[in-house]
C-alpha positions as CSV (number, residue, x, y, z in Angstrom):
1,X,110.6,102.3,71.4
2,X,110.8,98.4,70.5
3,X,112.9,96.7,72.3
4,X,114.5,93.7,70.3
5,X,114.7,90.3,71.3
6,X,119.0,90.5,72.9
7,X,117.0,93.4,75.2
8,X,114.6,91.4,76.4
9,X,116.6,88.2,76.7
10,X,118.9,91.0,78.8
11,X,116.3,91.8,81.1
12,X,115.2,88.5,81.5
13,X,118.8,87.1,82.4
14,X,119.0,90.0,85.1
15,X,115.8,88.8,86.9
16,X,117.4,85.5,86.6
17,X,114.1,84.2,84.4
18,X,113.6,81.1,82.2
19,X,111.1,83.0,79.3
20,X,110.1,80.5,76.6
21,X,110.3,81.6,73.2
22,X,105.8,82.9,73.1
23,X,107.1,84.7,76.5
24,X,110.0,86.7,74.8
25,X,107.8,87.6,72.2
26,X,105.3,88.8,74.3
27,X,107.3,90.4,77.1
28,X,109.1,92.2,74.1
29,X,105.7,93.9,73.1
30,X,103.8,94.7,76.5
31,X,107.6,96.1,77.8
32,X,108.2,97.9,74.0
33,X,104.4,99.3,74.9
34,X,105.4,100.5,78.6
35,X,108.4,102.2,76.9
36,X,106.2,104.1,74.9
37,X,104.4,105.4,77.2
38,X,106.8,106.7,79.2
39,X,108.3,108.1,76.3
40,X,104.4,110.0,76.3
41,X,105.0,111.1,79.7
42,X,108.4,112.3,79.3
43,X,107.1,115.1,77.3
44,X,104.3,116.8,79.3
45,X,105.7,119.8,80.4
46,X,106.1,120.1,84.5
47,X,107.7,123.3,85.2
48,X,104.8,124.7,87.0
49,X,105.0,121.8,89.1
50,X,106.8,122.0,92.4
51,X,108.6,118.4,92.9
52,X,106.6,116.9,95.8
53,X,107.9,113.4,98.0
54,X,104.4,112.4,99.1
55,X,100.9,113.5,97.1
56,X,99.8,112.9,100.2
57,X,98.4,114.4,103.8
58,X,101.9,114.9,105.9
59,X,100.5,113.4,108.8
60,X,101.1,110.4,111.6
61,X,99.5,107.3,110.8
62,X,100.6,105.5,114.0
63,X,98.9,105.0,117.1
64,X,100.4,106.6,120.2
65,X,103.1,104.9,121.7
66,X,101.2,103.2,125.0
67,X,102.7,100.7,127.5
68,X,100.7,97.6,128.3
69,X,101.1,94.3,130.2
70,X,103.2,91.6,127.7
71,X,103.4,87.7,128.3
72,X,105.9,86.5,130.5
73,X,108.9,85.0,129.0
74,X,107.3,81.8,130.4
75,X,104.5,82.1,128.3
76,X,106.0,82.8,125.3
77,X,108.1,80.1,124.8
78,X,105.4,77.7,125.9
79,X,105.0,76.1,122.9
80,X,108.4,76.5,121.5
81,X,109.2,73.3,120.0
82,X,113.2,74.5,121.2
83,X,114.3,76.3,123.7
84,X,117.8,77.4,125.0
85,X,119.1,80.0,128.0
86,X,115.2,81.3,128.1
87,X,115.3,82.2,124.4
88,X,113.9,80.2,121.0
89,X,116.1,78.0,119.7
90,X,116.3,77.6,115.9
91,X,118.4,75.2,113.4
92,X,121.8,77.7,112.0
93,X,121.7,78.4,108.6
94,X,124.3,79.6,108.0
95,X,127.7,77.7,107.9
């Protein structure tokens, strides 16, 4: 499937980026290419294949859930450059 120049100029726009003119050419051809390819895919037959979420192990990655001795508040905001009611204090950005 190649995509024309509009499409890529589309999809360009949409990721809000500035593509010179080499760029849309190029894009255009590695994207028409990726098309194509799924185009390849979309015909292999996978009905004997049950849909699956993961491919792999179902298992816990994460260490066990231990309590330990933390730093004292103290401690942590040592080195805060601002500090406010025993808590960091940051510059708003927001209006």
């Amino acid at each position: 499937m190649a995509l024309d120049r509009a499409a890529v100029e589309h999809v360009a726009e949409l990721a809000k980026l500035g593509l010179s003119e080499d760029e849309l050419v190029m894009f255009a051809e590695q994207l028409s290419a990726i098309l194509d390819y799924a185009a390849i895919l979309q015909r292999l037959d996978t009905s004997a294949i049950l849909p699956t979420a993961s491919v792999g192990g179902l298992e816990n990655v994460m260490r066990d859930d231990v309590v330990t001795p933390s730093l004292s508040q103290e401690d942590v905001l040592a080195n805060a450059p601002h500090r406010h009611a025993g808590q960091f204090q940051v510059p708003a950005i927001l209006d």
